[in-house]
N, C-alpha and C positions, 0 to 999 in steps of 0.2 A: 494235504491228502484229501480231505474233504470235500474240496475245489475241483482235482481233479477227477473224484468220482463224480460232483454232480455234471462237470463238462462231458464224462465218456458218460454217464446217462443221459442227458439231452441230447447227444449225439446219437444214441440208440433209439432214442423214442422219435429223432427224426427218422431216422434210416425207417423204423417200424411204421411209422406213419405214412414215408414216401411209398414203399413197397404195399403199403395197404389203399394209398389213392389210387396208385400204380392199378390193383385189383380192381378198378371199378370199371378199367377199361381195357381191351384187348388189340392184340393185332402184331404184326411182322416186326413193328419199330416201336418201342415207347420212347418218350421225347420228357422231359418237366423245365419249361420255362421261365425265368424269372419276369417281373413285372413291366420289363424293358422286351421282354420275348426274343432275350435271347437263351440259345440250348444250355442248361447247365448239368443237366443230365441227358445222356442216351444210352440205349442200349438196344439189341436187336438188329436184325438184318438188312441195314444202311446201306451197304455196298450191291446188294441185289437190286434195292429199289433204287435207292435215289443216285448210286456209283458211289458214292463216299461211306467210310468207314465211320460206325460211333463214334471214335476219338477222334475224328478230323472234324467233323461238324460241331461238338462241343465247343463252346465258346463264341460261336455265330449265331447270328438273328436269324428265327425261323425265316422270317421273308428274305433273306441274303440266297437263300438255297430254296424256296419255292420260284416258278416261274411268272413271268410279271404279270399275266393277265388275270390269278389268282392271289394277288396280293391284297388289292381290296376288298376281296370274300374273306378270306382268312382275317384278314384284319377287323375285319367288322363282323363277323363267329365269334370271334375271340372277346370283340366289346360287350356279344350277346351274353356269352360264357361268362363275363366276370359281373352280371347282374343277375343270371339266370342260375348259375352255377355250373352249367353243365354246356356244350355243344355238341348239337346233331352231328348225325353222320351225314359229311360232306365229302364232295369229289376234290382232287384235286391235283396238279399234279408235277415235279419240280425239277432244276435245272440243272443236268447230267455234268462232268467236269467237261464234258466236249461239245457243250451249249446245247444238243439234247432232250428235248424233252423225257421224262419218267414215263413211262408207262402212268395211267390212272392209278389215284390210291385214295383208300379211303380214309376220313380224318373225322376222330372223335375225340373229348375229353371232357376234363372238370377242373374247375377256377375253386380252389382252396385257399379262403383268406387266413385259415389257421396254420398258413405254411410257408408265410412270408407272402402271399398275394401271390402265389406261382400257380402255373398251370400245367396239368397231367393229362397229358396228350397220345395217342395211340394210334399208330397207323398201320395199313393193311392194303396186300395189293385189291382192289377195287374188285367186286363181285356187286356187279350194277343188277339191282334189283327191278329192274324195268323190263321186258321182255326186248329180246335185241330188235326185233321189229321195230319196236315202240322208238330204243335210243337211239337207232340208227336213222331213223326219218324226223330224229327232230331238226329244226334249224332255228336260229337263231337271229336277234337284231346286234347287226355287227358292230353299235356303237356304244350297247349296255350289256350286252353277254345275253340280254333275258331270250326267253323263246316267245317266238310268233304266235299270236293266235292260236292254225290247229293245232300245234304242236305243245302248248300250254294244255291243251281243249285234251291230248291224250293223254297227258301223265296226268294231270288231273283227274283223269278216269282210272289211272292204274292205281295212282294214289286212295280214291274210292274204294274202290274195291280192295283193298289190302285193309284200308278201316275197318271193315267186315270181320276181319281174325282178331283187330284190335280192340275192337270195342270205340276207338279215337271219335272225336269230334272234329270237324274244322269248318271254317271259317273259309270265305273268299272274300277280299278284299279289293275295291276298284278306287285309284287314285286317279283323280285329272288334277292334271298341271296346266291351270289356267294362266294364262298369258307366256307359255311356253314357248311357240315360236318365235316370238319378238325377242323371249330374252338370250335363245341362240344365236338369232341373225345380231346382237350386239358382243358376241364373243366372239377373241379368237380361236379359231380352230382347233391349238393343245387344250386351250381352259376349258372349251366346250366338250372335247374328247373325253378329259378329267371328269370333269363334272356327271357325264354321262356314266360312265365307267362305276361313282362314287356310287349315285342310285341305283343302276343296277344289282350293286354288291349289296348295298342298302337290303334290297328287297328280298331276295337270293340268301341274307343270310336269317331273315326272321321267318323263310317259308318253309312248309312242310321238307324233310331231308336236304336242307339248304339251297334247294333246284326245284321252286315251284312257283317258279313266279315269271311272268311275260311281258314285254312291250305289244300292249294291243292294238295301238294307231300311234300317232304322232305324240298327242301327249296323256294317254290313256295306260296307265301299267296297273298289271294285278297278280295276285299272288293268295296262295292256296298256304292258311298258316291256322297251326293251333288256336283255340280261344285265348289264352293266356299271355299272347302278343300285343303288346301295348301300341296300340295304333295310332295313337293319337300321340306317342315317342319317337315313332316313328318319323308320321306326318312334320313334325316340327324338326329332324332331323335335314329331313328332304330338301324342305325350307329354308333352313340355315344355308346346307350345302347350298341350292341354288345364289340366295342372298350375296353367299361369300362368292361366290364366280362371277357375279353380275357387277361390270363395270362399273355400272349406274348403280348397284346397290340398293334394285329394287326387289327381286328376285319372281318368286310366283307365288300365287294363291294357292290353297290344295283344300280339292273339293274330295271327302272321301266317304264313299257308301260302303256298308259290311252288310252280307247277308252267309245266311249258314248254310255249307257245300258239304250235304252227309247224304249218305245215301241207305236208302232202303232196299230191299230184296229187288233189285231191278235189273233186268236182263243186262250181260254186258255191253250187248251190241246196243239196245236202246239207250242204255246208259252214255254212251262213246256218243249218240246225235243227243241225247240231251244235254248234257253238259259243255257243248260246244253253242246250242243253241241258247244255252244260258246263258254262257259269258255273252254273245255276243246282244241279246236283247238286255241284261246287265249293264253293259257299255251303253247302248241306246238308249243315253238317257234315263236309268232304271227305272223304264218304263215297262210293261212287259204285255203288251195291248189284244193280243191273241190270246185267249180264253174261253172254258167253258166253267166259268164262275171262278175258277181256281189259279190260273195265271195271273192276275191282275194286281196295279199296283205293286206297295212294295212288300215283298213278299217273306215270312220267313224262314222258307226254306225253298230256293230255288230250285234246283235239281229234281228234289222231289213234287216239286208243286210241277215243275215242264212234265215232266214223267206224268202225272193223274192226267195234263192234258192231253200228251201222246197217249194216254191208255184210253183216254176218253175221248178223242177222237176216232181211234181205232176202231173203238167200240160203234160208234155211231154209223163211219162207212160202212163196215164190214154189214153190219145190218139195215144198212141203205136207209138210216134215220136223217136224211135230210132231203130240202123238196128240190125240183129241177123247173127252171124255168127257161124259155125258147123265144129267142128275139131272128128275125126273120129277115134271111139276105136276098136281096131283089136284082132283080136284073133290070139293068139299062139300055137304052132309054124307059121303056115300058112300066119301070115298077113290079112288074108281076113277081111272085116271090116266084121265088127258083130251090132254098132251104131254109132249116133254121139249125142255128147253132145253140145245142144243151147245154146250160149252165147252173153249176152247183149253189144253193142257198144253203148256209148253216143260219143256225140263229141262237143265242147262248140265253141261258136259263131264265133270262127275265124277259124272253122273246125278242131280244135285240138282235136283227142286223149282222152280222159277221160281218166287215168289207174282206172281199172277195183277192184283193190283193192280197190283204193279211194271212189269209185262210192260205192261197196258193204259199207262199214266204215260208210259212209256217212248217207246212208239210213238205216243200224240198226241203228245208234247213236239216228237220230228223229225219229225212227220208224213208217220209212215210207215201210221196204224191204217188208211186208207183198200187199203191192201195185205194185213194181216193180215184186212178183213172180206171182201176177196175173197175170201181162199184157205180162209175158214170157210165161204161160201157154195157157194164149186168143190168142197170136202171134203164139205158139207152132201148138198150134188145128189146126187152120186155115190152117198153112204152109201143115200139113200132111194132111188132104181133100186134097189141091189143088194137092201134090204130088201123092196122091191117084191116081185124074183124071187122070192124066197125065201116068198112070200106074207103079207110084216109090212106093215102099212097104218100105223106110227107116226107120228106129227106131231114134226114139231120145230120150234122155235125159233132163229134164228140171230141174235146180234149184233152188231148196226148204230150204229157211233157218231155220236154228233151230229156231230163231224169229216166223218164219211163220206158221211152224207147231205146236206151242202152240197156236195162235190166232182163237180162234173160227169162227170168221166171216171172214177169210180167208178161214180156212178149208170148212166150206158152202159154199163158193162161188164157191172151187172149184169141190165139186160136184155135183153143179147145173150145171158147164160146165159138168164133166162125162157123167149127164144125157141126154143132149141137144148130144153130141157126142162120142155117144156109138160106134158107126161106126171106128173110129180113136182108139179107146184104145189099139188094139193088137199091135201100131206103139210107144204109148207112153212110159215114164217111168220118173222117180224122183229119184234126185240126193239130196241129205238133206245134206246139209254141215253145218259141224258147226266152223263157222265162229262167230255165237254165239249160245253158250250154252245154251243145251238143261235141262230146270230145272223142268217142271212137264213132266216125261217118261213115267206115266200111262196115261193121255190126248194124250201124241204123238202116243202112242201104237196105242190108240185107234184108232184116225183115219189115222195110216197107215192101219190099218185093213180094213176100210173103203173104203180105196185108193185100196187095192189089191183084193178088190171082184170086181171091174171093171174089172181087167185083167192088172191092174198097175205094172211093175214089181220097187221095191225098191233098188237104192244103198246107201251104207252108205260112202258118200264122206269126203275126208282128213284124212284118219285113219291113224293113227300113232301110240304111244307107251303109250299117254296118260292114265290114270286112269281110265276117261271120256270115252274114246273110248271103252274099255272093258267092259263099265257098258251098253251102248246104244246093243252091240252088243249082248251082253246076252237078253237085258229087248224087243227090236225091234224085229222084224219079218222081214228081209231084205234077198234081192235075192244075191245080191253084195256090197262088200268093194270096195272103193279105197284106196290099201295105197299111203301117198302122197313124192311126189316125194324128198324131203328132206332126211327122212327113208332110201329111195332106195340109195340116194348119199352114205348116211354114213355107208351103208352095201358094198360096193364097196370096202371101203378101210381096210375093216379085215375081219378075216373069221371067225370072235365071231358075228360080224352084219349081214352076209350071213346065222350062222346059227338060228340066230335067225330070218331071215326074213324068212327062209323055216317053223320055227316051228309058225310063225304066220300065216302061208301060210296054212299049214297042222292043226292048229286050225280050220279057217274058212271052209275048206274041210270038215272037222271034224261035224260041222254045216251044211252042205248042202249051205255052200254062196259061190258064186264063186269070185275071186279075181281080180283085175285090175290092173297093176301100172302104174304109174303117172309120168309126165312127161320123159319118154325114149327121148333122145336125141341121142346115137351113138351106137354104135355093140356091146362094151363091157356090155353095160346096159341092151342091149335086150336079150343077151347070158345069163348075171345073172341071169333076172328074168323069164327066160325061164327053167330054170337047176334049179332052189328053187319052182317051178312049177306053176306057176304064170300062171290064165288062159285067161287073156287080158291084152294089154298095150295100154298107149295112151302118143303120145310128137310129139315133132316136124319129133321122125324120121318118124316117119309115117305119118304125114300131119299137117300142120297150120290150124286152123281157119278160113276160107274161106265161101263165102257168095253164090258160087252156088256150090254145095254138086257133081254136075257132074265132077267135075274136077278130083274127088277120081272115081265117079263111070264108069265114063268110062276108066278110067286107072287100073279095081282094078284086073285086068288078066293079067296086063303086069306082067313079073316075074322082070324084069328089076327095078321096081319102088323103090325097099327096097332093 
């Protein structure tokens, strides 16, 4: 008798225990796995989600009845589960009786070693926390499940911004898998598939809501995970798996940076170019060489550290705290100038230099250029009034990026200046470079058309050989090309590139554009492009960059100068 009251007592205090683990977590299906993960209990609404009844599925491996490209995430949630105790809520989704996929669902529990080592699992039809925008434009690398880039670069920001209510912390973590190509091109093709498939889930299941994590290049992966992630468990997980797929059973190295991805009260939409700008200067090397004292180095807190510099950059243009300097495009044969092209100097807090590449990079990347080409336009106007007064009739040129000429509230803004200084427009002109590509050409048409009923005259800056450049030059309405100086080197050294740079020369004649080349530096370059008929050039041999424009113009009769 005794025996079998203490058996129907542990019997109760399991059933009490199950139904109280049960309590910890919610949803349509609960599931309690034994150590093997197969179902020894169900209960719940089985036949809605997944087509099968609780009692049919009992006695099967959860992964028998999930669908196979979720096999590896679950599986390795579940290895998170039994050191962590618990697993996030994951997508997931499984194998209908008529092959089928489930509708999405979502999947949470907790790994109870006081209960035979079982796990208490909950599922629900999926109510994806991401704005459907956001889910529907991600996409994916088809070999690891992870997401690409910007699609990393948004839920990362949705993930951000939901810390906000939580109070969370996280972490972004960047893995390179050094010597990773070699060690694919030595697999075959299933093992590499495997292999691939394993990391993926790897990463995916230690990330923020088990889906924060990306293939960022070839062998560059990162993921958005709690501090509490054992990275360096991780890291030698990766290792192993590769090790064990590697023929040669060399595997790869794993070089891994962690910096902290929190964010502070920061606008969304900045927020959404910062953190994509961070992974990717992250990736480079973590290096992060654009700064105004505060990017630099390795940083501890990225996100917010990119944020002071967009805030601190904004700050500077918008108040036109940087200086402009004017290097001087000549006409050929003669030399005489003809204009000068303005150019922006920043300079960071110990009076260094900004390179000018970095500066532009920087502000497409957060798309902020459309602000910086105002305040070269608003600095522009200004400069030429005053040169006016003073009786200087100079032309200049100002910097318009492909960015900027698709944004509409840039283009308004800038013909609310036109209108304010009509007086200045026979001095002005616009240089459109594309530095970044130009994707809607019927918008940009439009309002270069706009631009040129002022009296605007149009170049089409950095032409080259591009696809790109040919299609702008047909679809645009432009006075002048620059081609860029690159082109010019490499037409120097054969005369299959010279004659092709006369027949690109004699195209744009051909159009009524006149031509420019770009950076001329010594005699031989100016001869070329003077003889392929080239009807301006601009480099150092004819002038630097320089910040009072007299220095050209009271010299420009010496014959001596060139």
């Amino acid at each position: 008798m005794e025996k079998l009251l203490k058996s129907r007592t542990t019997e109760l205090r399991n059933e009490r225990n199950r139904f109280a683990a049960l309590a910890f977590v919610w949803g349509d299906l609960l599931l309690e796995l034994d150590d093997d993960l197969r179902i020894v209990f169900a209960s719940g609404a089985a036949d809605g989600m997944i087509g099968r009844s609780a009692a049919d599925i009992e006695g099967h491996t959860l992964q028998s009845v999930l669908a196979p490209q979720f096999r590896p995430l679950v599986q390795e949630m579940l290895y998170v589960a039994r050191r962590r105790g618990r697993m996030d809520n994951i997508q997931v989704r499984f194998i209908r009786p008529d092959e089928q996929l489930s509708a999405p669902v979502s999947m949470s529990g907790y790994f109870l070693p006081d209960l035979g080592d079982h796990f208490f699992v909950a599922l629900r039809v999926a109510i994806n926390t991401l704005p459907h925008d956001v889910a529907r434009s991600i996409r994916r690398d088809e070999a690891t499940g992870l997401m690409d880039e910007e699609s990393l670069s948004r839920v990362v920001t949705e993930r951000l911004m939901a810390q906000r209510e939580t109070g969370a912390e996280h972490k972004f973590t960047l893995m390179t898998l050094n010597a990773f190509d070699p060690l694919c091109k030595r697999m075959e093709q299933i093992e590499r598939d495997e292999m691939l498939s394993s990391i993926g889930a790897f990463l995916r299941a230690h990330s923020v809501a088990g889906d924060t994590a990306g293939r960022l290049n070839g062998n560059q992966f990162g993921m958005l995970h709690r501090p509490d992630v054992p990275v360096g468990e991780l890291e030698d997980r990766i290792a192993d798996c590769a090790r064990d797929a590697d023929p040669e059973g060399k595997g790869v190295e794993i070089s891994t940076s962690v910096t902290d991805f929190t964010a502070e009260m920061i606008p969304p939409g900045d927020l959404a170019r910062g953190v994509l700008y961070s992974i990717r200067r992250f990736c480079d090397r973590q290096e992060h060489g654009f700064t105004f004292s505060r990017l630099i180095g390795q940083t501890p807190n990225l996100v917010n550290d990119t944020f002071s510099a967009m805030r601190d950059f904004g700050m500077r243009v918008d108040r036109l705290k940087f200086d402009a300097v004017y290097q001087p495009i000549v006409r050929l044969p003669s030399a005489e100038i003809h204009h000068f092209e303005v150019l922006a100097r920043f300079y960071d807090d110990d009076g260094n230099l900004i390179p000018t590449e970095r500066l532009i990079s920087f502000a497409e990347q957060v798309n902020m250029i459309h602000r910086l080409d105002l305040a070269m336009m608003r600095r522009t106007l200004k400069w030429i009034r005053n040169q006016l007064d003073e009786g200087i009739d100079a032309r200049v040129a100002v910097n318009v990026s492909g960015h900027s000429i698709e944004n509409p509230d840039f283009c308004r803004s800038v013909i609310a200046l036109f209108e304010r200084n009509r007086d200045t427009m026979g001095q002005l002109m616009i240089e459109i470079t594309e530095t970044a590509e130009i994707t809607d050409i019927d918008t940009a048409s439009t309002w270069i058309s706009r631009f040129r009923d002022f009296g605007v005259e149009i170049c089409l800056d950095d032409f080259g050989t591009g696809a790109s450049n040919f299609r702008y030059l047909s679809a645009l309405d432009v006075d002048y090309v620059k081609i860029d100086g690159e082109s010019i080197r490499q037409s120097l050294k054969a005369s299959k590139g010279r004659a092709f740079l006369k027949s690109l020369v004699d195209l744009c004649h051909e159009l009524k554009v006149e031509v420019v080349a770009e950076m001329i530096e010594t005699d031989a370059m100016r001869e070329m492009v003077t003889k392929v008929g080239f009807d301006y050039a601009q480099g150092y041999l004819f002038g630097k960059p320089e910040k009072d424009i007299s220095l050209y113009w009271r010299n420009i009769n010496d014959p001596k100068r060139y």
